[in-house]
C-alpha positions in Angstrom: 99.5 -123.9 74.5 100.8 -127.7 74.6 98.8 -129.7 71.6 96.8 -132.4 72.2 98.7 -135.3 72.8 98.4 -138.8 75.0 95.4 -139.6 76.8 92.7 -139.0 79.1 93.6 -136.1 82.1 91.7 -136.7 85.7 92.3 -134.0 88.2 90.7 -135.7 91.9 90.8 -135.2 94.9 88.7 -133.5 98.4 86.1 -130.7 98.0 86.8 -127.5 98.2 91.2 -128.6 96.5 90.2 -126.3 94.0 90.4 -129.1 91.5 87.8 -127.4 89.0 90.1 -124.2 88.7 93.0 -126.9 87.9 91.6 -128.6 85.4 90.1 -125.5 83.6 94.1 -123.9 83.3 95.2 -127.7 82.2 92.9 -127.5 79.8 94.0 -124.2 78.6 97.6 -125.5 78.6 96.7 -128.9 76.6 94.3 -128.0 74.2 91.5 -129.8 76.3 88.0 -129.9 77.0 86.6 -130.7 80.8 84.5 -133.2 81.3 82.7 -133.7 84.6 82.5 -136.7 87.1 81.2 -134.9 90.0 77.4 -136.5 91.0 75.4 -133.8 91.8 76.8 -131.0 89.3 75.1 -133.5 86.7 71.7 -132.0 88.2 70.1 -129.0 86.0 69.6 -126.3 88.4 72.2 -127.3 91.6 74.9 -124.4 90.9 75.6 -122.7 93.9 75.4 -126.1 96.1 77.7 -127.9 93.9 80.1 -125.1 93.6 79.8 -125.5 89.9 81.7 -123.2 87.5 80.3 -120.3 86.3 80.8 -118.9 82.5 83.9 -116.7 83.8 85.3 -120.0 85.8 85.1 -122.0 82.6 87.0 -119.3 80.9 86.0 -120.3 77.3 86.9 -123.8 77.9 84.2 -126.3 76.6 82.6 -128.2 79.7 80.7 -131.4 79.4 78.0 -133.5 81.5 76.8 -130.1 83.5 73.1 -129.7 83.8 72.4 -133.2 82.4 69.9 -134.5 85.2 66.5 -133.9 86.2 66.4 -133.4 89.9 64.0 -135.8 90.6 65.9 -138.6 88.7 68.1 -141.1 90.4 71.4 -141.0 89.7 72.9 -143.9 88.2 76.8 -144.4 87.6 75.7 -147.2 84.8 73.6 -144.2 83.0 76.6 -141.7 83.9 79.7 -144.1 82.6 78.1 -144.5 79.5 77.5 -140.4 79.2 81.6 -139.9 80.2 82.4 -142.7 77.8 80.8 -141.1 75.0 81.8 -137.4 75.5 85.6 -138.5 76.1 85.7 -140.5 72.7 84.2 -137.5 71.0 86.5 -135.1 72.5 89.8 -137.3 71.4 87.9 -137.5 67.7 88.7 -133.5 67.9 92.0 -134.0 68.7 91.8 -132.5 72.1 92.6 -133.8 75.2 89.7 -134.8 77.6 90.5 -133.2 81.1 88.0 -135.0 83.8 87.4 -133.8 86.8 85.6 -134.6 90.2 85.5 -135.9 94.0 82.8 -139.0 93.2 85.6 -141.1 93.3 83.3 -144.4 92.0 82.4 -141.8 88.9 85.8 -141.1 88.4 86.0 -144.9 88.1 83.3 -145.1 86.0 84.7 -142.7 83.3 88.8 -143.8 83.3 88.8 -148.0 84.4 87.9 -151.3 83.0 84.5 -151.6 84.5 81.1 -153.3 83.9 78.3 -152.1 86.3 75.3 -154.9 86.1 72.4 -153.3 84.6 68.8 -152.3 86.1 65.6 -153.4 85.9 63.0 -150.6 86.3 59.8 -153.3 87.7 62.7 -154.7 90.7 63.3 -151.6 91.2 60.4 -150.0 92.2 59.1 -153.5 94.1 62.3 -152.8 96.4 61.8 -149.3 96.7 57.9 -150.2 97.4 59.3 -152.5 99.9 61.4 -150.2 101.8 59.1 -147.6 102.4 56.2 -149.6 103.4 58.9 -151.9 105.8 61.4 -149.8 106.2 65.5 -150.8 105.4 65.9 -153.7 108.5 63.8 -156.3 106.4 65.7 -155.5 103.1 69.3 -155.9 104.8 67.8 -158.9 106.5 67.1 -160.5 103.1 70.6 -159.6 101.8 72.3 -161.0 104.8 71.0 -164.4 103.7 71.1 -163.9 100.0 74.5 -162.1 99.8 76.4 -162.2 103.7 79.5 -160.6 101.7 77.6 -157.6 100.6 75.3 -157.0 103.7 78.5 -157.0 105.8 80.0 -154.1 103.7 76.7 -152.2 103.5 75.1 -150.5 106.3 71.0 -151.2 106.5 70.8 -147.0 106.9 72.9 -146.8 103.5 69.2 -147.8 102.3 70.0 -146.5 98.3 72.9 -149.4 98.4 71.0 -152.1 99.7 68.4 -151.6 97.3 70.9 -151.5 94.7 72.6 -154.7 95.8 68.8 -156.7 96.3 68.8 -155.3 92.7 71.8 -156.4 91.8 71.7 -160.1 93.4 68.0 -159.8 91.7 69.5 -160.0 88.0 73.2 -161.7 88.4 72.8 -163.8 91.5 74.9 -161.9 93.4 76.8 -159.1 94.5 80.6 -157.9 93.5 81.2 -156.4 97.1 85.0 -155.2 95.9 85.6 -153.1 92.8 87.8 -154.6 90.5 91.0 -154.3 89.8 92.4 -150.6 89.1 93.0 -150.7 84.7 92.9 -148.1 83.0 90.4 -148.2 79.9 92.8 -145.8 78.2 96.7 -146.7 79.2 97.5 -143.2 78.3 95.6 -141.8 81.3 97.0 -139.8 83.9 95.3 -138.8 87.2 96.3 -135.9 89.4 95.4 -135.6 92.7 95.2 -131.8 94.5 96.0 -131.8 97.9 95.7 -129.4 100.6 96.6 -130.0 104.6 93.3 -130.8 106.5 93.3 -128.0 109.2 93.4 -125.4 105.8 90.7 -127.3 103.8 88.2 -127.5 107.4 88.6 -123.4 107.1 88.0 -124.2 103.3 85.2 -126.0 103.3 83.6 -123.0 106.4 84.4 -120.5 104.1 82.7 -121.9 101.0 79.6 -122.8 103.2 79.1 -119.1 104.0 79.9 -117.9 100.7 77.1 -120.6 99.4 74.5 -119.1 101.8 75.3 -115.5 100.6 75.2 -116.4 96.7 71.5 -117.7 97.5 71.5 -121.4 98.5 68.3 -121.0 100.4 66.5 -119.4 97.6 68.0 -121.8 95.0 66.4 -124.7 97.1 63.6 -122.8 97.0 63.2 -122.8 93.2 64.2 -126.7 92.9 61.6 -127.5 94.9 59.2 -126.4 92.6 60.8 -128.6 90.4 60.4 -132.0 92.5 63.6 -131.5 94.7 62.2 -133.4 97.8 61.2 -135.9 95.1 64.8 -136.4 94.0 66.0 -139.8 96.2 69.5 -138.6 95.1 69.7 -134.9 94.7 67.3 -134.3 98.0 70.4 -135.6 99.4 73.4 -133.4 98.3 75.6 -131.8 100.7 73.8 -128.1 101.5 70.1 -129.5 99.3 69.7 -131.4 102.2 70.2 -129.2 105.1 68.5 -126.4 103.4 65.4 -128.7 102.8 65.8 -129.5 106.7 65.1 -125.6 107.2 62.7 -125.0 105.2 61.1 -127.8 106.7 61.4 -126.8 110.0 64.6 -128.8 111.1 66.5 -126.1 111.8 67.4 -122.3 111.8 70.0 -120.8 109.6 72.6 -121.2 111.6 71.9 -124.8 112.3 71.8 -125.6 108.6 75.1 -124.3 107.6 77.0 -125.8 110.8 75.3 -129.0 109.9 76.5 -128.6 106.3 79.8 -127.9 106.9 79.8 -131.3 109.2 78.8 -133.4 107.0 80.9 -131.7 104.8 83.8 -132.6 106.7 82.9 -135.9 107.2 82.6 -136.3 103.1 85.7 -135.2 102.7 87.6 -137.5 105.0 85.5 -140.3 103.2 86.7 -138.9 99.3 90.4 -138.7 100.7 90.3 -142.8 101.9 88.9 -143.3 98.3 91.5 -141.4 96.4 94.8 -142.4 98.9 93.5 -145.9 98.5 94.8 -145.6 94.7 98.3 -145.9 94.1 98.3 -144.2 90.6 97.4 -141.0 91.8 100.2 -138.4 91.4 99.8 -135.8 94.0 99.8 -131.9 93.7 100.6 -129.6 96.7 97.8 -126.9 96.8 97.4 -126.0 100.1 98.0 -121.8 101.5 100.3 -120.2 99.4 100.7 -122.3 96.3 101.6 -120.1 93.9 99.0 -121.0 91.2 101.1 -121.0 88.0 103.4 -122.9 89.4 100.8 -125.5 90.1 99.7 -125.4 87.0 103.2 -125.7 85.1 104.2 -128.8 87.6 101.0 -130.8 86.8 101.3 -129.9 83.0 105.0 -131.1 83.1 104.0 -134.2 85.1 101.5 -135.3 82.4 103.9 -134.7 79.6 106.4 -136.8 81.3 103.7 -139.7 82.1 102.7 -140.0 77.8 106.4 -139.5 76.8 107.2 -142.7 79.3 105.6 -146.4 78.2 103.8 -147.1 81.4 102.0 -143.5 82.2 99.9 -145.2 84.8 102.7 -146.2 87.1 103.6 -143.3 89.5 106.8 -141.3 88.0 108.0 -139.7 91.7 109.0 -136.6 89.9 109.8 -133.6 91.7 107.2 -131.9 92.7 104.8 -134.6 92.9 104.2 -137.1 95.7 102.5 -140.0 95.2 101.3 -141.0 98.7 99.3 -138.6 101.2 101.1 -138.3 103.7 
């Protein structure tokens, strides 16, 4: 086992790369502890949905921001940067090196780069939300067309949860930061590893884990969190699987039409989390596609972070061997 050394560790990239396995065997191999930046694993009680890691998966290694939410809470990047702030400092004050990992590539933001989300206001808030579903989203993009034409262009009026956040937003600042800011690390020491796997093999992926989620009890999981305010939940009703599932037992569909419709909109989340990640040019990419030979995964990205913190600018891409930084 490496000792703790550096910075922070990210391990990114599309669902179903088999990022969580990754980070837990870096974690292993750098004296680390995982902390989480994928959305909807932050929800108490979505396990088999989320693909989140059982005991055995975790393998011992300490794993932070699991079963933090309430499923009938909204999630909020604000609320979650501060929680992945907080548990990365405390895993550097034990000398350990804080391993993050997710697909929620703005959460992944949230917990590494230089960034200050505006704040909320509960009472503008719920006047929005009161708004929407008594008017329905055209009248609340209408209003941010004139207010904000920047932001309403880069917001779809069906993306309803963003447009109330950016009436929210324009509420309290005046306006609305339509572009992130630039990529800076809050830590310089960082270094982000992105898993990558050739799309027809993650397509076959992605059916593969759909089934396996519908044998492990995804319906009957749904089940129980409805008892617990599921439908309630204007974020986790919403999930990839929650939602279909909630679509059958409401009638939407059959079986079958549930999983196929999960493993679309799979798909089409996927495509959307690699734009985000490709977009960033300090990713260091990791070949994991059909017949990776795990270990050897696992020794290149260890050697690739131990390169990074021995060099003075770990965030610029090395192009060692091994590791591409571009997806191709």
């Amino acid at each position: 086992m490496t000792g703790a050394r550096g910075g922070v560790v990210a391990v990114v990239g599309p669902t179903a790369a088999g990022k969580s396995a990754l980070a837990v065997r870096l974690a292993e191999e750098l004296d680390g502890e995982v902390v989480n930046a994928d959305s909807m694993s932050l929800y108490r009680g979505m396990d088999i949905g989320t693909a989140k890691p059982s005991a055995d998966q975790r393998r011992g290694v300490a794993h932070h921001l699991l079963d933090v939410w309430d499923v009938r809470g909204t999630a909020s990047v604000v609320g979650y940067q501060q929680l992945a702030r907080t548990a990365i400092d405390q895993v550097r004050a034990r000398g350990r090196t804080p391993v993050v990992v997710g697909g929620s590539g703005l959460y992944v933001r949230a917990a590494l780069d230089v960034i200050e989300f505006p704040g909320t206001d509960p009472t503008v808030r719920a006047g929005l939300l009161a708004e929407l579903a008594e008017d329905g989203p055209g009248p609340l993009h209408a209003r941010l067309s004139r207010l904000d034409p920047a932001a309403a262009g880069t917001i779809r009026p069906s993306d309803t949860r963003r447009v109330v956040r950016a009436l929210e937003v324009v509420a309290l600042t005046g306006r609305f930061r339509a572009r992130m800011p630039d990529r800076e690390y809050a830590d310089p020491g960082t270094v982000t590893l992105g898993v990558r796997v050739p799309r027809a093999e993650l397509d076959v992926r992605i059916e593969v884990r759909t089934a396996a989620m519908w044998r492990c009890g995804l319906v009957e999981e749904v089940r129980g969190l409805v008892e617990l305010g599921l439908r309630e939940g204007r974020t986790a009703s919403r999930a990839l699987g929650y939602a279909q599932v909630l679509g059958l037992l409401a009638g939407q569909y059959d079986e079958d039409q549930a999983r196929s419709a999960t493993i679309r909109a799979t798909r089409r989340f996927v495509r959307r989390q690699q734009t985000w990640f490709r977009a960033d040019p300090r990713v260091r990419w990791l070949d994991a596609g059909d017949g990776a030979d795990e270990s050897r995964l696992t020794g290149t990205a260890v050697q690739e972070v131990l390169r990074c913190w021995q060099r003075d600018d770990p965030g610029e891409p090395s192009g060692a061997a091994g590791v591409s930084t571009i997806d191709a």
